[in-house]
C-alpha positions in Angstrom: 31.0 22.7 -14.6 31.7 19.2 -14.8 30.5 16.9 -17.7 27.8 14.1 -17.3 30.0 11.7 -17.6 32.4 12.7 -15.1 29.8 13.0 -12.5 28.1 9.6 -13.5 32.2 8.4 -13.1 32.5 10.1 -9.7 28.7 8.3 -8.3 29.9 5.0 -9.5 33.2 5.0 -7.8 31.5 6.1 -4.8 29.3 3.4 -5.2 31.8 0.3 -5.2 33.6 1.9 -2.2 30.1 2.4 -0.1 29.1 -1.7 -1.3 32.6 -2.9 0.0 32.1 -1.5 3.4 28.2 -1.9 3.5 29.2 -6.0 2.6 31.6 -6.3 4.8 30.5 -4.2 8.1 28.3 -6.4 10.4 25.2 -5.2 11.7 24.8 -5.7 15.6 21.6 -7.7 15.6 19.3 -9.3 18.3 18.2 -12.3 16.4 14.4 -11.0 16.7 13.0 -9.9 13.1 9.3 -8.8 12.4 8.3 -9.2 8.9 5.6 -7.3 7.6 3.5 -7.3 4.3 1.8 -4.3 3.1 -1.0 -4.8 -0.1 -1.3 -2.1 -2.4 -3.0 -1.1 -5.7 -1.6 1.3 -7.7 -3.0 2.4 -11.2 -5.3 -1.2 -10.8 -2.0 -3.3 -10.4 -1.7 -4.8 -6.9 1.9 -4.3 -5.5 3.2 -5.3 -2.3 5.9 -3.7 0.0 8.0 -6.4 2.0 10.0 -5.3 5.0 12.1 -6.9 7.8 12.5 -5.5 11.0 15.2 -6.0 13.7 12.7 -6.0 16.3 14.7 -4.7 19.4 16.2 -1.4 17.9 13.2 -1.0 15.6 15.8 -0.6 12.3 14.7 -1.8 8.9 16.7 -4.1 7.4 15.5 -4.2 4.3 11.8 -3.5 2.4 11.6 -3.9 -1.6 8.2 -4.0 -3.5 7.6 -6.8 -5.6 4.6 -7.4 -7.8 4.4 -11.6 -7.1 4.1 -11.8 -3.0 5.8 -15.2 -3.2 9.1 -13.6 -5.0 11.7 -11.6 -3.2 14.6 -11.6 -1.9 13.3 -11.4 1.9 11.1 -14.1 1.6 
């Protein structure tokens, strides 16, 4: 069996080699994005879920939760 470190060595040099071609690939996009804002309240603590939508193929772009509605990097 492999050692923890070797594994965690083995995710991570996955990882630069998916980041170079996820950076560098363009996505095929209409133009069209739908941006929707979804208030929450977990444990008493408001959170909100961000997303962005490419409206004509439906595909989510990117979503991140963010405690401050104003902060983000889809915003």
């Amino acid at each position: 069996m492999p050692s923890e470190s070797s594994i965690r060595n083995w995710v991570n040099l996955a990882a630069e080699h998916i980041q170079k071609v996820v950076m560098n690939t363009k996505l095929p996009v209409s133009g069209y994005f739908g941006f929707d804002e979804i208030h929450m309240r977990t444990d008493g603590e408001r959170t909100y879920i961000l997303s962005l939508v490419e409206l004509w193929d439906d595909v989510y772009i990117n979503a991140e939760f963010s405690q401050d509605r104003d902060t983000g990097t889809i915003k």
